[in-house]
C-alpha positions in Angstrom: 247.9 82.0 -53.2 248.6 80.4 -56.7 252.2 79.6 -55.8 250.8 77.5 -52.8 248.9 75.5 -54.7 250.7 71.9 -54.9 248.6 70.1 -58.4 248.1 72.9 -60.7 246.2 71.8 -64.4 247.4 74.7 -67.5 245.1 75.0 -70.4 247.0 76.2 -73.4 250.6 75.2 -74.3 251.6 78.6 -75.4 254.0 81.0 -74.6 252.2 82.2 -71.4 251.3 78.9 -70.4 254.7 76.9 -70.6 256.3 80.2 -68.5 253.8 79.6 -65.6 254.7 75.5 -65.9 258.1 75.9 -65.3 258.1 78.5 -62.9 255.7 76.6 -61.3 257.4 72.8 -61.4 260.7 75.0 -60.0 258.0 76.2 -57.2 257.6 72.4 -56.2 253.8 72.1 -57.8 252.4 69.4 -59.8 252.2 70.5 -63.1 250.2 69.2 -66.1 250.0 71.1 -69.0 247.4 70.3 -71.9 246.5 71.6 -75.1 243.8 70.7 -77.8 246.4 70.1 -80.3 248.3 67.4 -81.1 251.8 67.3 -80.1 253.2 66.7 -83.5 251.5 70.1 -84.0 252.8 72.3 -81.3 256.1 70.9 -81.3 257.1 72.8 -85.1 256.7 75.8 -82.6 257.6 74.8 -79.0 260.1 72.8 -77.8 258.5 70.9 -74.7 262.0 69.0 -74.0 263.0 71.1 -71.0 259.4 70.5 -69.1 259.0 67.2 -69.2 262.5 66.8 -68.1 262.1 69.2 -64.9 258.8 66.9 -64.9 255.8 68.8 -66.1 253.3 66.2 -67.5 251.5 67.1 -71.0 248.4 65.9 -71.8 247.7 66.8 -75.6 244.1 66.7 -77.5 240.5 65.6 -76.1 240.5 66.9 -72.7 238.4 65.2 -70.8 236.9 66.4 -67.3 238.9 63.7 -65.2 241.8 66.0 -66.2 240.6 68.0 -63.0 241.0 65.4 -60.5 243.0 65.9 -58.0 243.5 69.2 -59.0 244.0 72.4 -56.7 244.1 75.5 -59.7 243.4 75.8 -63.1 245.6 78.1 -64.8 243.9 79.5 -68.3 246.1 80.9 -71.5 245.1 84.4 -72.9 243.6 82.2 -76.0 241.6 79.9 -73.9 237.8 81.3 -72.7 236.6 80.8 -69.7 233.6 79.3 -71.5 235.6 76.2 -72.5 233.8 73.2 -70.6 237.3 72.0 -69.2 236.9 75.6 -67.2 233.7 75.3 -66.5 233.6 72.3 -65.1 236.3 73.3 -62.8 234.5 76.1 -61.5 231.7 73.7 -60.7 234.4 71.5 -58.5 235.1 74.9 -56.3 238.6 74.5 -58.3 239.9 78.2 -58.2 240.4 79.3 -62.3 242.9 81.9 -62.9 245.3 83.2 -65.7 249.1 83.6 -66.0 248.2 87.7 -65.6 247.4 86.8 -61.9 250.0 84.3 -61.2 252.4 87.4 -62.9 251.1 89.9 -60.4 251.5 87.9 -57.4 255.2 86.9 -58.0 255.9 90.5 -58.9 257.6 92.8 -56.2 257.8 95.8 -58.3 254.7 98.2 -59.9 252.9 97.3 -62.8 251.8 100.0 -65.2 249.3 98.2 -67.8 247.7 99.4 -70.8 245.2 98.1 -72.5 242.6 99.2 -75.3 241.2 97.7 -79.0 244.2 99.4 -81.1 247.5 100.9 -80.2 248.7 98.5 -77.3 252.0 97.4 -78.4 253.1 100.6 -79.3 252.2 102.3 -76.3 253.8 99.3 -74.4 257.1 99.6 -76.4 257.7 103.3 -75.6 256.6 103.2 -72.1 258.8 100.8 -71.7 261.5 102.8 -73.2 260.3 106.5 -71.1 260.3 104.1 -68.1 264.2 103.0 -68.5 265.5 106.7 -68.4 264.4 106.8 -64.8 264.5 102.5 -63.8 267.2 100.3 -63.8 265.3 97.3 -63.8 262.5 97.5 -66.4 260.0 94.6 -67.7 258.4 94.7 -70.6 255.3 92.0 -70.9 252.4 90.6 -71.4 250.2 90.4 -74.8 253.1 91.7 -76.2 254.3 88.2 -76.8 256.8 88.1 -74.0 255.3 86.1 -70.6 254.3 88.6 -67.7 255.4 86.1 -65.4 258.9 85.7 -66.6 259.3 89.6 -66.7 257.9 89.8 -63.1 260.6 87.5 -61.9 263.8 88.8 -63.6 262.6 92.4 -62.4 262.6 91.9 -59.0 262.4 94.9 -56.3 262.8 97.9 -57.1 261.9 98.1 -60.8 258.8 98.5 -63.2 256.9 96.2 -65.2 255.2 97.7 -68.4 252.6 95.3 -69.1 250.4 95.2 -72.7 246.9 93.6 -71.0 244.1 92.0 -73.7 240.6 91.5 -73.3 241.3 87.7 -73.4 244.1 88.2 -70.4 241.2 89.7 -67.8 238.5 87.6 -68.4 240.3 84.7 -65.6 241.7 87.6 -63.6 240.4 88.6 -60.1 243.2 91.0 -58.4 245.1 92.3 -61.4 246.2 95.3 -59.5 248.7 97.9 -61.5 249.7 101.4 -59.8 249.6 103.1 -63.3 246.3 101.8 -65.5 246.1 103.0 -69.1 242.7 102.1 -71.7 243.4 103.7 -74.9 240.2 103.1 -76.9 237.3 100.4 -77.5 236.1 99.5 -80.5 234.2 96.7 -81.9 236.7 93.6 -81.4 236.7 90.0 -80.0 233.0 90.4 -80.2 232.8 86.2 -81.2 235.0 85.8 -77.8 233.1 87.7 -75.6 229.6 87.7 -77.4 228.7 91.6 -76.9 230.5 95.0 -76.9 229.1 95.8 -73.4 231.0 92.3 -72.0 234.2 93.3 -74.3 234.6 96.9 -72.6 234.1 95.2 -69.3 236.5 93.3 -69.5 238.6 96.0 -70.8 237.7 97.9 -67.2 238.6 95.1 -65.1 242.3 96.3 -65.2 241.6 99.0 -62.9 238.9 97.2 -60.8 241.4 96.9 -58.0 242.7 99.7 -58.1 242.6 102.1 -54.7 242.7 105.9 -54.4 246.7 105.9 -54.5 246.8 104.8 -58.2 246.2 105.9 -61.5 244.0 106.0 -64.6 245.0 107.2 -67.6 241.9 107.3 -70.3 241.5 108.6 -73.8 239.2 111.8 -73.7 238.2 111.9 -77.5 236.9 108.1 -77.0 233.4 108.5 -75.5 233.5 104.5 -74.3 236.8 105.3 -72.4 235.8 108.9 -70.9 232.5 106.9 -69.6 235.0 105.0 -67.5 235.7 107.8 -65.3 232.6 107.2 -63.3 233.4 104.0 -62.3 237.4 104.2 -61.7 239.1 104.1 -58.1 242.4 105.5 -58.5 243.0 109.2 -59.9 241.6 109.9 -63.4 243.9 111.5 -65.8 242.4 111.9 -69.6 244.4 112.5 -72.6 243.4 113.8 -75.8 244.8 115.3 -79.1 241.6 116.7 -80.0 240.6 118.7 -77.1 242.5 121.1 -74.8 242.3 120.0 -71.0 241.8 122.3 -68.4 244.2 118.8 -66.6 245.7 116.1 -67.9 247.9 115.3 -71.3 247.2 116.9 -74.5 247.9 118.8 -77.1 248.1 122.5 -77.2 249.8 124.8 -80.0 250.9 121.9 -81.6 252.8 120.8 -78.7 252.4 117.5 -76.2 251.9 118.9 -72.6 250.6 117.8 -69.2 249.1 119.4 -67.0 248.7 118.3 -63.7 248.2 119.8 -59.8 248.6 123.6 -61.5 251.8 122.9 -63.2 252.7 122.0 -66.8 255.2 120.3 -68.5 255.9 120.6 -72.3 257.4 117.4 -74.2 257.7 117.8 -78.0 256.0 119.1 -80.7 253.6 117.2 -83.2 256.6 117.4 -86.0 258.9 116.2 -83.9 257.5 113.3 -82.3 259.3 110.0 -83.8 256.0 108.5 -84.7 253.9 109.8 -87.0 250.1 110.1 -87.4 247.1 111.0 -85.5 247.0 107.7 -83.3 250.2 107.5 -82.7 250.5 111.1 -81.2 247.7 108.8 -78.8 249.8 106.6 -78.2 252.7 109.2 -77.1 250.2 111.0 -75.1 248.8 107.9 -72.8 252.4 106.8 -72.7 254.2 109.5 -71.4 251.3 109.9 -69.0 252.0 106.7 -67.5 255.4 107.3 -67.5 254.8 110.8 -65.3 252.9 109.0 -62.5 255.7 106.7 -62.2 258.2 109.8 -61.6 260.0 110.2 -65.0 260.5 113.8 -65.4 259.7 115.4 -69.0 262.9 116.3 -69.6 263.8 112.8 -69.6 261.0 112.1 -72.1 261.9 114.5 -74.4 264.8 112.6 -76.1 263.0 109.2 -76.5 259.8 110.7 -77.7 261.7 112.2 -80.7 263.9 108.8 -81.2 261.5 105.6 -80.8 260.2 105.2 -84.4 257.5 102.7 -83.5 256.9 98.5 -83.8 257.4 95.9 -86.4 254.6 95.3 -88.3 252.5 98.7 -87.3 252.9 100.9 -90.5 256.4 99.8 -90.8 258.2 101.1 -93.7 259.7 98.6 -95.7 261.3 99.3 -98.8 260.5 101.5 -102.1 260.0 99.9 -105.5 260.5 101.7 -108.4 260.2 104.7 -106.7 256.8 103.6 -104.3 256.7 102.7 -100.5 255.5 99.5 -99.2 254.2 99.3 -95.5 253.8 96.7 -93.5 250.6 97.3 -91.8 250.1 93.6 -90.6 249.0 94.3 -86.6 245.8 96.1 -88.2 243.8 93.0 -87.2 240.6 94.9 -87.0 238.8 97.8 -89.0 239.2 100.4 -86.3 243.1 100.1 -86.5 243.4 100.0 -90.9 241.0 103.2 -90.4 244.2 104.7 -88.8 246.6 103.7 -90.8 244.4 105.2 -94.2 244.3 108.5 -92.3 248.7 108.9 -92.0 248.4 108.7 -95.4 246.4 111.2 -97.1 245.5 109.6 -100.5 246.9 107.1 -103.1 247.0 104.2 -101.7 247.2 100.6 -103.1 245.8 98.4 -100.4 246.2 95.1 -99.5 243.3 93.8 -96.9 241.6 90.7 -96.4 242.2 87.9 -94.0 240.5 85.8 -91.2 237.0 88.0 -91.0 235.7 89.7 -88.0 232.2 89.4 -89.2 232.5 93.9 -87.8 230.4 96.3 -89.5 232.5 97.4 -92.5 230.9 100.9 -93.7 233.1 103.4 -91.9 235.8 101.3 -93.2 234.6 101.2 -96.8 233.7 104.9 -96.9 237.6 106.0 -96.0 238.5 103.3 -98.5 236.8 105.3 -101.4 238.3 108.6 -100.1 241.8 108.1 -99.8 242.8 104.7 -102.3 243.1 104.0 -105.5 243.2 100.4 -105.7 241.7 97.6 -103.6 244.1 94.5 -103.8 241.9 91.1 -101.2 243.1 88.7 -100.1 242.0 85.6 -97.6 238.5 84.6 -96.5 236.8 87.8 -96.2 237.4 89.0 -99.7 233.9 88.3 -100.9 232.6 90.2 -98.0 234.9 93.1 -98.3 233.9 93.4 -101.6 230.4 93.7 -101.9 231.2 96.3 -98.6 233.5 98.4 -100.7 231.1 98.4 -103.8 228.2 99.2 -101.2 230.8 102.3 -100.1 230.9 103.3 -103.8 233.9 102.0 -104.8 234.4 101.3 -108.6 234.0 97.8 -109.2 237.2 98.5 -111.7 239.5 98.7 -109.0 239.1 96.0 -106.8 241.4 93.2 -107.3 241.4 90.0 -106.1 244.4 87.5 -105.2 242.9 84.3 -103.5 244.9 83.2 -100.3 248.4 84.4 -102.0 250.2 87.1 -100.4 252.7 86.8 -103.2 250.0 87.3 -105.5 248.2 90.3 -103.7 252.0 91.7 -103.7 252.8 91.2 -107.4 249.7 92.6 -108.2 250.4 96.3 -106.2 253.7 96.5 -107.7 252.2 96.4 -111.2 249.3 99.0 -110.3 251.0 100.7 -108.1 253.5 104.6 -109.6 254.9 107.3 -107.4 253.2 109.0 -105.7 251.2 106.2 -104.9 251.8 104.1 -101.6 251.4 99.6 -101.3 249.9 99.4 -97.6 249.2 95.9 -96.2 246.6 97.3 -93.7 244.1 93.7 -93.7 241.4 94.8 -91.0 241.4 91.2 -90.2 243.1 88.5 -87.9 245.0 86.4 -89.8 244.5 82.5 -89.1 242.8 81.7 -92.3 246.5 82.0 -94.0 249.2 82.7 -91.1 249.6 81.3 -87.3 249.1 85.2 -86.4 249.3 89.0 -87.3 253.6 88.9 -87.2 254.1 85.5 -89.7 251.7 88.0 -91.8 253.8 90.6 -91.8 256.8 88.4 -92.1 255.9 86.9 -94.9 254.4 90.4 -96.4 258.4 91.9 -95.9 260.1 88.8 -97.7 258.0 88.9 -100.7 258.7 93.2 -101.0 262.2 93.0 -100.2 263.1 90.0 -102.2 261.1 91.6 -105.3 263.1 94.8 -104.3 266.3 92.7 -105.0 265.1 91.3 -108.3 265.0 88.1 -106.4 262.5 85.2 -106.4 260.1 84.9 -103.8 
């Protein structure tokens, strides 16, 4: 048990990591808490006041192995691999190496339903969350979302739900994740430097129903040949979704309508038009959510209203403002091709688009062949511009419309507005993380929405 264990070493002063260390010290364990970075660093994010006062020690930079004497449990943030040698040397001492997912579950005393997948995660999350509160008092909403699972886990309780958002990151250190209500949306190429193949990635997307049993459920996307594979080797009930195919069981579309079928009867939710969120993915996203949301006992009738209300996340084609008569979108979350594909196929054509960033190093053509269809200008930005454009001019694209703006997200801006004339559309959709400008996908997107709105305003940015 992880909340028996009396000298307990964290690896990452994050978000995740400094929950577990003070519910932890609170617990009566001997906490130390480390982090590669400098303090000076992590402190313009993270005020560490409160820890070291309830007496969490903090060991910052080189971490060297004698860091593990003594100690009972390593406890790994999402961001740290178990590849790190400070991990592996641990599991060399016998030292038991888990994650803040597992120390989550085992405080919980209420269900988890988790959803994980490549694309479409924290929108799925969000709603679920929202589906689940029409039938829960007590509702937690966690995980990779950017709230701590282990905080939510605790101020649920009994008698409640916890919707959980689960990376590939957050099962690599878990053993006995174990949610009644499992969702994978898709896998695509992602993470590929983290976990060094697409066969380990998709295994560790699969771990989250590993320990599973016959009593729970698996919700898995159909129209995703990866995720339909999984079938074979899930425990708990199988229940596909798909808006491409109609199901003899499970949730789909059918005359335009969301339905599920289950156990001979059907239930009808709302039609494609009326659906809150719009675009292909996104009627996904619905479909796996209000899934989940059935196997925990919310009726459809209770669906029906927050399906047509809940108008999506920050920073996932988020609508922002017009200029001169054109949209901007805020598009920042697409941190990977897979998910800007997406967002180029809401919109049909004319598109200015703004892409670029931290590169992936993933295969670009699919990418660069929707480019060429559907926009009409090509704004870079970041490290990866160089490679994005010789992939685009591979694609076809004219040469004449690919701009360039450096590492300036004012500049990449600027630049749409002056190509951009109704009924053309500005989307910041990058296909790329974002570290080699921002501290992460939302300070993108931040930053993206204060430069539109304050040119909006006439003012400067």
């Amino acid at each position: 048990m992880i909340t028996e264990k009396k000298n307990v070493l964290i690896i990452g002063a994050g978000i995740s990591g400094m929950a577990a260390a003070g519910i932890l010290c609170k617990r009566g364990a001997n906490v130390t808490l480390s982090d590669t970075k400098s303090e000076a660093e992590l402190s313009k994010k993270f005020d560490f006041a409160a820890l070291k006062s309830a007496g969490v020690k903090f060991v910052f930079g080189r971490q060297e192995e004698s860091l593990l004497d003594g100690v009972d449990l390593l406890l790994l943030s999402p961001v740290v691999p178990v590849a790190v040698p400070i991990a592996q040397a641990a599991i060399k001492r016998g030292i038991y190496v888990t994650n803040e997912v597992e120390f989550a579950a085992e405080l919980a005393k209420s269900p988890f339903v988790a959803v994980t997948g490549t694309n479409g995660k924290t929108t799925t999350v969000t709603l679920l969350g929202k589906l689940l509160e029409t039938s829960f008092a007590k509702v937690g909403v966690g995980g990779n979302i950017g709230v701590p699972l282990c905080e939510e886990a605790l101020r649920v309780g009994e008698n409640g739900v916890i919707a959980a958002e689960i990376s590939s990151y957050q099962m690599e250190a878990a053993h006995n994740f174990h949610p009644h209500v499992s969702a994978i949306l898709n896998v695509t190429p992602d993470h590929i430097k983290r976990h060094g193949s697409m066969d380990v990635y998709q295994a560790m997307k699969e771990r989250i129903f590993a320990a599973e049993t016959a009593d729970d459920f698996v919700i898995l996307n159909y129209d995703d040949t990866r995720t339909r594979e999984m079938a074979k080797r899930a425990k708990g009930q199988v229940c596909f979704f798909s808006r491409r195919t109609n199901l003899k069981e499970g949730a789909f579309v059918e005359d335009n309508c969301l339905v599920i079928k289950w156990q001979g009867a059907e239930h009808k939710l709302v039609t494609i038009d009326e659906l809150g969120i719009k675009g292909g993915h996104n009627v996904e996203n619905a479909l796996a959510a209000a899934a989940c949301a059935f196997f925990m006992g919310v009726s459809a009738a209770a669906m029906v209203p927050v399906l047509r209300s809940f108008k999506g996340v920050e920073h996932r084609i988020e609508f922002v403002t017009e200029i001169n008569g054109v949209p901007f979108y805020n598009d920042s979350k697409a941190t990977n091709t897979d998910s800007a594909i997406k967002a180029l196929e809401t919109f049909p054509e004319h598109i200015i688009l703004i892409a670029g960033g931290d590169d992936k190093g993933t295969d670009l053509q699919e990418f660069m062949t929707l480019v060429k269809e559907r926009v009409d200008e090509l704004v870079l930005v970041g490290a990866a511009a160089a490679r994005f454009r010789e992939g685009a001019l591979t694609a076809g694209f004219d040469a004449a419309h690919i701009h360039e703006a450096g590492y300036s997200m004012e500049k990449a801006v600027e630049l749409s507005r002056k190509l951009a004339a109704p009924p053309q559309i500005v989307l910041l959709s990058p296909a790329c993380a974002s570290f080699d400008m921002y501290d992460g996908f939302e300070e993108r997107g931040h930053d993206f929405k204060r430069i539109v709105t304050n040119m909006a305003e006439g003012k400067a940015s």
